[in-house]
SEVEX-855314 format. One record per residue (C-alpha): residue in one letter; y, x, z. Coordinates in steps of 0.02 Angstrom, whole numbers, plus 32768, in hexadecimal, padded with zeros to 4 digits. Each point is the difference from the previous one (the first is absolute). Layout:
REM SEVEX-855314
aYXZ...
END
This chain:
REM SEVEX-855314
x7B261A92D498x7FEC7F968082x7FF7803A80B8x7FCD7FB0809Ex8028801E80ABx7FD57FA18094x7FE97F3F7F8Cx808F803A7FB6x7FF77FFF7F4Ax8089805E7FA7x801A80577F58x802580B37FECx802C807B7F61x7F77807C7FD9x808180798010x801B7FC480C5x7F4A7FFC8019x7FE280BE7FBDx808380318083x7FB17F94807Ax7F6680587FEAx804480AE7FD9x80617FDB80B4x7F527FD68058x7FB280A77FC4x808880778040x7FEB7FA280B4x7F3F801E7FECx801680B57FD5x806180218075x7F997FB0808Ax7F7080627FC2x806E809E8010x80287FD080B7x7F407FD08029x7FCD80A07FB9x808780628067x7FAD7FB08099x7F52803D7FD5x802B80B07FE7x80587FF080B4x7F5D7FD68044x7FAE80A47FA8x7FA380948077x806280927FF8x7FE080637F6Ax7FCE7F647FA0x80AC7FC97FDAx801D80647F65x7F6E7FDF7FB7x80157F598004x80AB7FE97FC1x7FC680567F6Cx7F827F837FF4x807D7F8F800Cx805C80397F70x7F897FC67F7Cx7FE47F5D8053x80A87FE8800Cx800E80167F39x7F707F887FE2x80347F858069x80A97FE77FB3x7F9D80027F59x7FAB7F738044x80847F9E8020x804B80267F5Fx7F577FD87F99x80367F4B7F83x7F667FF17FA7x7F5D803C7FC1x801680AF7FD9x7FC07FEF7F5Ax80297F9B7F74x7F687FE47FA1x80277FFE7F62x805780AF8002x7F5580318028x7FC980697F61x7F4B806C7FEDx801080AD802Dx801A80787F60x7F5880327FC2x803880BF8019x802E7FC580BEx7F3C80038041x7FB680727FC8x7F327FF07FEDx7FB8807E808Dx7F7C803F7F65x809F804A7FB2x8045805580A3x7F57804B8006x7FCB80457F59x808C805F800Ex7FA4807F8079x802C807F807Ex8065808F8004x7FAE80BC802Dx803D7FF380B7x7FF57F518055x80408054808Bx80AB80177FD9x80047F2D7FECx7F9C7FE380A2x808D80678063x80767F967FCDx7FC37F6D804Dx7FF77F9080A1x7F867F7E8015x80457F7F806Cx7F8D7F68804Fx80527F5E802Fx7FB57FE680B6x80597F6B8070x7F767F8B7FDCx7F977FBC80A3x7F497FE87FE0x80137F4C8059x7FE67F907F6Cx7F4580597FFBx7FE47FE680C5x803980C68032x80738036806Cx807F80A17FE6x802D80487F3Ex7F947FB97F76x7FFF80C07FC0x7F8B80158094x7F877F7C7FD8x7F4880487FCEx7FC47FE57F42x7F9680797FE0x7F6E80618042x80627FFB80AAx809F803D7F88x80AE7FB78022x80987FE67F7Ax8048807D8059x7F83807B7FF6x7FD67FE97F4Ex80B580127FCDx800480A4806Dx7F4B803E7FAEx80427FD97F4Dx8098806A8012x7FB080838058x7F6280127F71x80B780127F80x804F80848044x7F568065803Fx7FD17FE87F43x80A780217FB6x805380778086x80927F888017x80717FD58091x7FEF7F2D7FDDx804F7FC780A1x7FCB7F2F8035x80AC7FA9803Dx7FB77F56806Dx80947F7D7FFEx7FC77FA880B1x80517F61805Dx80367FF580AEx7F4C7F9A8000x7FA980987FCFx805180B0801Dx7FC1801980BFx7F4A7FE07FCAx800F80677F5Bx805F80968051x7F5F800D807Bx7F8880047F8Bx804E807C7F90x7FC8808A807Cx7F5A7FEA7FABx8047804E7F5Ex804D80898062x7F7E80817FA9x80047FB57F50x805680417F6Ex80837F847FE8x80A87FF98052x80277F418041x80AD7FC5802Bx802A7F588035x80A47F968006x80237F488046x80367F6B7F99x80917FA88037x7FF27F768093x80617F697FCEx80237F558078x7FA57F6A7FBFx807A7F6B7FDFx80007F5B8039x7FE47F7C7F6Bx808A7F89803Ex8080806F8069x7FE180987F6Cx802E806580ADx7F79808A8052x7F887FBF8076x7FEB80B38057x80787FF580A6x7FE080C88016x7FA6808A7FA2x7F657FE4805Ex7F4F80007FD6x7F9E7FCC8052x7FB67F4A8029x807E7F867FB5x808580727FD3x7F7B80567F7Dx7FFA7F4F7FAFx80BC801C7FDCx7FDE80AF7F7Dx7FB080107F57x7FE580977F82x80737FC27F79x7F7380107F6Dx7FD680B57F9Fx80B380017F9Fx8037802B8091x7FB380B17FD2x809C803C7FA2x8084800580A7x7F87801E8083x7FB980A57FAEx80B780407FCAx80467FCF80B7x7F5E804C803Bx803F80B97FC5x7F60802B7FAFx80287FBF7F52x8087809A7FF3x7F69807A8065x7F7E7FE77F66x809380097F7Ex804680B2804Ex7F278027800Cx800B7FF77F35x7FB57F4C800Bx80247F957F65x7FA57F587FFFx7FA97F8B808Ex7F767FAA7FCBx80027F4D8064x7F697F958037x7FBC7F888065x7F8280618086x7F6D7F727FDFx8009800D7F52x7F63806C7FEAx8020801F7F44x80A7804F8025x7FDC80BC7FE9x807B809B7FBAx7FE37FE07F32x802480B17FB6x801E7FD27F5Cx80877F6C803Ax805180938057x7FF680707F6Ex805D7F6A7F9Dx8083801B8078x8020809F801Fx7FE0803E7F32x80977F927FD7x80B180587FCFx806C7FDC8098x808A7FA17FA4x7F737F857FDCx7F96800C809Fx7FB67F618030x80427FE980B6x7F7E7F69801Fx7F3D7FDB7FC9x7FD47F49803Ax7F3880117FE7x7FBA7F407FBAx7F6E7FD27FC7x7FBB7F597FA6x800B7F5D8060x7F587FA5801Fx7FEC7F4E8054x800C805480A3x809A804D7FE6x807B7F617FC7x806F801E8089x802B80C07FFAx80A2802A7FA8x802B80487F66x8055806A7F92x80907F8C7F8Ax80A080357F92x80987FC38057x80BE801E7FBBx7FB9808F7FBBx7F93804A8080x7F69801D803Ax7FF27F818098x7F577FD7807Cx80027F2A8007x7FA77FDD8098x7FBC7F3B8014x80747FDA8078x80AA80207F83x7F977F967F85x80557F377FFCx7F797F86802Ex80047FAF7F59x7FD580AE7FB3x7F7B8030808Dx7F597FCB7F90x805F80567F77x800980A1806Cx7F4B7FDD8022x7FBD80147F60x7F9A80847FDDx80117FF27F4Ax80D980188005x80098072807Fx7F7780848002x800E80718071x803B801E80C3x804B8089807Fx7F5F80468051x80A580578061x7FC580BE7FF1x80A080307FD1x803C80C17FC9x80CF801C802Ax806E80827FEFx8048804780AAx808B80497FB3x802F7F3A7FB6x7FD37FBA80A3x808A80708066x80727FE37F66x7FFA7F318009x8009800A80B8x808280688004x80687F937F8Fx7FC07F6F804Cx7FB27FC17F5Bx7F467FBD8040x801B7F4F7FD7x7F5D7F9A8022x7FE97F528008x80027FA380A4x7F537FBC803Fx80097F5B8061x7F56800C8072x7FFF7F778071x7F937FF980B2x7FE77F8E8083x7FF7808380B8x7F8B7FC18085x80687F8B8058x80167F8F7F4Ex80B080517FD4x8014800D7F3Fx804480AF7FD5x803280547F5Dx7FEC80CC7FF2x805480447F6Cx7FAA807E7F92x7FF980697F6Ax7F7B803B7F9Cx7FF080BE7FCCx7FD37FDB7F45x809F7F908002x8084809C7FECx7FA580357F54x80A67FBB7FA9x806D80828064x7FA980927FC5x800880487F47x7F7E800F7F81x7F8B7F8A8070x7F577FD37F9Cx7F7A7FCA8037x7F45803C7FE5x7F697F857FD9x7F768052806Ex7F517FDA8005x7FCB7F868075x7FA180818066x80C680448044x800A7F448060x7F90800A8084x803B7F9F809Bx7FAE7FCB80A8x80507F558026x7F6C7FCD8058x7F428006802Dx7FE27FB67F5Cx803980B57FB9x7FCC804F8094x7F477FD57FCAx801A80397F3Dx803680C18041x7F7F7FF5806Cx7F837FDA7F88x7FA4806F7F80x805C7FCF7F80x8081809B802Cx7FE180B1801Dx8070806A808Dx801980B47FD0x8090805A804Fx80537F78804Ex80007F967F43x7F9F7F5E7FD4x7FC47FFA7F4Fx7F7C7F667FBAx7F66804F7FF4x7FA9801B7F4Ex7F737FA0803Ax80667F697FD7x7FF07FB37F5Ex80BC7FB8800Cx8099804B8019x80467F478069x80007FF080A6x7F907F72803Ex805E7F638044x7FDA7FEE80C0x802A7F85805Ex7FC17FF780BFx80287F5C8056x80537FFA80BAx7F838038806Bx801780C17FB5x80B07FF87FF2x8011808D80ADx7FBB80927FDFx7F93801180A4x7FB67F607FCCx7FE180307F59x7FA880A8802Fx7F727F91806Cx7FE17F8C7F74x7FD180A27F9Ax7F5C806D8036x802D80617F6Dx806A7FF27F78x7FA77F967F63x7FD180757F69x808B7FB67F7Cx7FFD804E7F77x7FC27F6B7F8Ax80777F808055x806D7F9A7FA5x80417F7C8074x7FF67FE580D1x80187F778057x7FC17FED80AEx80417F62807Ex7FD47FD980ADx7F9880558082x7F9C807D7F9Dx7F9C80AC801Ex7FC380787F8Cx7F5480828023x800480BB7FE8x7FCB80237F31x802F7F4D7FC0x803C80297F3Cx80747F667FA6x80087FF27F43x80607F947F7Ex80557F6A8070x7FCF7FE7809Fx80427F558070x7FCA7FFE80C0x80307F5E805Ax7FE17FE180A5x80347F5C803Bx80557FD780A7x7F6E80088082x7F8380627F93x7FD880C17FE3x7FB6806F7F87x7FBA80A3801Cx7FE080667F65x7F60804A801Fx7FF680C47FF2x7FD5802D7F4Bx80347F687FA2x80327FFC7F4Dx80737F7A7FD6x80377FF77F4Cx805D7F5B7FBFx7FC17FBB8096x805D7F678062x7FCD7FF680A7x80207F758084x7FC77FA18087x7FB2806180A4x7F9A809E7FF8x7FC8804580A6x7FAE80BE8020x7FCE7FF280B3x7FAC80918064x7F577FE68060
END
């Protein structure tokens, strides 16, 4: 190998250079080690300990980092899951359920992943506290769903909210609302790690700060994350000695994301030398859903292959709806017991994600992440479970917003369901162009939510408005080009209609 230094050109042994570079990772871990001592010495009193724990786990991920070769998969180890491995959800649910579905309810936690901002769809605070329906927020729909189980059941289902430090002040005020409601909520913090400069690989936090341009310096290292902050948290081993045996995990704006009884009665029914200590719910992969991970055989295991593990010659490959069919919808059912095991012997081994981000000031950063679905390897008897597509509900952004809005679902006891009405069982595919991507923007464009039930396809571009009682059918194109408007008159029918140019409603 050749190496250069300063115009210098000189040859090296490959043995000298994996020294060299073995020698050049030691000095950056232990600069890291001193930058991080620095930060906690800059902590509020009482903070310290928290985060040096923290610390901990990014100090184990960043030394993976700078151990990481290559891609972590080699692609052609990469085998189809045993047919016995995913199970169909029909199967799971012929099966029935037992006398008393209480005795499974107590046994189980629902937990709701909640660090996310509402920023990408123009709201400030939690996205759990964003409005969706009939005034409704994720929140309170998760807390009205649980409640209507154990009123119905006569269960103790607590919810378990895993907040960020960008969420938890908000979130722990509004839970006073629920104060009166017949569900027990408990909350812990994810783990605040220093972003890292892209060339230095060094913190660019100089204290624990956060607020104004320190708070550019922290992240919420990503869901996988779950696993340490909930054990560290104490209330992992709370629920365990409470005679709580499995969490079921899920994003809070995935609307479809509700307790499945007879998934839990899988679970619980099974001998315990066989118990299935993790459910990773999938369902079939559509056009929309290329990029979302999924479920692969790997040295003998069941493995999640997310798109970025996947080599860029292989990425169309990865793509294809026809090799890989199905994804992680990431409602995911775990074993607490397992989870406090793996910890424990620090066994939760999940791959490193690379996210990079430019900060306000044009400095490229790197955070480094972990998915939750990632540690299905570490656990035994994983399988996963093809659910129907009704189980993947998420709110990504006004687009969805306007389909759980619409008729096309029912609300009963905190639950969406597609009404009967609708010939179909598919979602429509909406897509609302720039000027609805906020959501206080979007709600003006609206007088009232279109009747949708005999949609097909959406799309709407430019500076458009809709009338109270307008009803869309089939596929529907709206174009406004830059300059022009169209109002949709009150009480319009548009089916298979394309409509374009400028349409004015003016009062007189």
């Amino acid at each position: 190998m050749t190496l250069y230094v300063e115009g210098v050109s000189k040859w090296v042994p490959d043995s000298s250079m994996a020294q060299f570079q073995e020698v050049m990772r030691q000095q950056l871990e232990s600069s890291m080690l001193v930058e991080l001592e620095k930060l906690v010495g800059t902590a509020k009193a009482g903070d310290a300990e928290i985060c040096k724990k923290d610390f901990e786990g990014f100090k184990k991920l960043y030394h993976r980092f700078l151990q990481v070769k290559g891609p972590s998969v080699e692609w052609p180890k990469i085998n189809r899951p045993p047919e016995d491995s995913i199970q169909p959800y029909e199967k799971i649910h012929e099966r029935g359920l037992p006398e008393n579905v209480a005795d499974s309810l107590n046994k189980l936690v629902v937990v709701k992943l909640n660090g996310g901002l509402g920023t990408s769809m123009g709201c400030k605070g939690p996205k759990s506290l964003i409005s969706v329906r009939n005034e409704n927020t994720f929140l309170d729909l998760t807390v009205q769903q649980i409640e209507h189980l154990n009123k119905t059941y006569n269960t103790d289902v607590p919810l378990v909210l895993m907040n960020s430090f960008n969420t938890d002040e908000d979130t722990r005020k509004i839970l006073q609302k629920y104060a009166h409601h017949r569900v027990k909520i408990h909350t812990f913090n994810q783990s605040r790690y220093p972003r890292i400069n892209k060339e230095s690989l060094l913190p660019v936090a100089k204290d624990m700060g956060m607020v104004g341009e320190s708070a550019d310096g922290w992240y919420p290292p990503g869901h996988g994350d779950i696993y340490a902050s909930f054990y560290n948290s104490g209330l992992l081993e709370q629920l365990i000695a409470e005679g709580k045996e499995y969490i079921f995990v899920s994003n809070i704006d995935n609307l479809g994301a509700t307790v499945d009884l007879h998934i839990l009665n899988h679970l619980v029914s099974q001998p315990n030398g066989k118990r299935c200590e993790f459910v990773m719910e999938v369902t079939d992969k559509t056009r929309a859903d290329v990029k979302g991970g999924t479920l692969i055989q790997y040295e003998g295991k069941l493995r999640l292959l997310e798109i970025a593990q996947v080599p860029k010659a292989h990425v169309d490959e990865f793509k294809s709806v026809s090799k890989f069919k199905i994804f992680n919808t990431n409602n995911l059912w775990i074993s607490l017991a397992a989870i406090k095991r793996l910890q424990e012997q620090n066994a939760m081994d999940m791959e490193i994600i690379v996210n990079p981000k430019t900060l306000n000031g044009g400095l490229n950063v790197i955070q480094l992440e972990t998915a939750v679905g990632a540690a299905i390897k570490c656990f035994d008897n994983a399988l996963g479970i093809n659910v129907p597509r009704s189980r993947f509900l998420p709110v990504k952004t006004t687009s969805d917003l306007l389909l759980v809005m619409s008729n096309l679902y029912s609300l009963e006891a905190g639950s969406l369901t597609m009404s009967e009405k609708r010939e179909f069982p598919t979602t429509p595919h909406v897509k609302l162009g720039s000027s609805f991507t906020k959501v206080q923007e979007y709600l003006t464009r609206f007088e009232s939510i279109p009747d949708m039930l005999e949609l097909d396809h959406l799309t709407v571009s430019g500076d458009v408005t809709f009338g109270k009682q307008v009803s869309l059918k089939g596929t529907v194109i709206i174009i406004a080009n830059h300059g022009d408007r169209i109002d949709i008159p009150a009480g319009s029918m548009l089916e298979n209609k394309i409509v374009s140019g400028n349409l004015r409603i003016l009062d007189h």
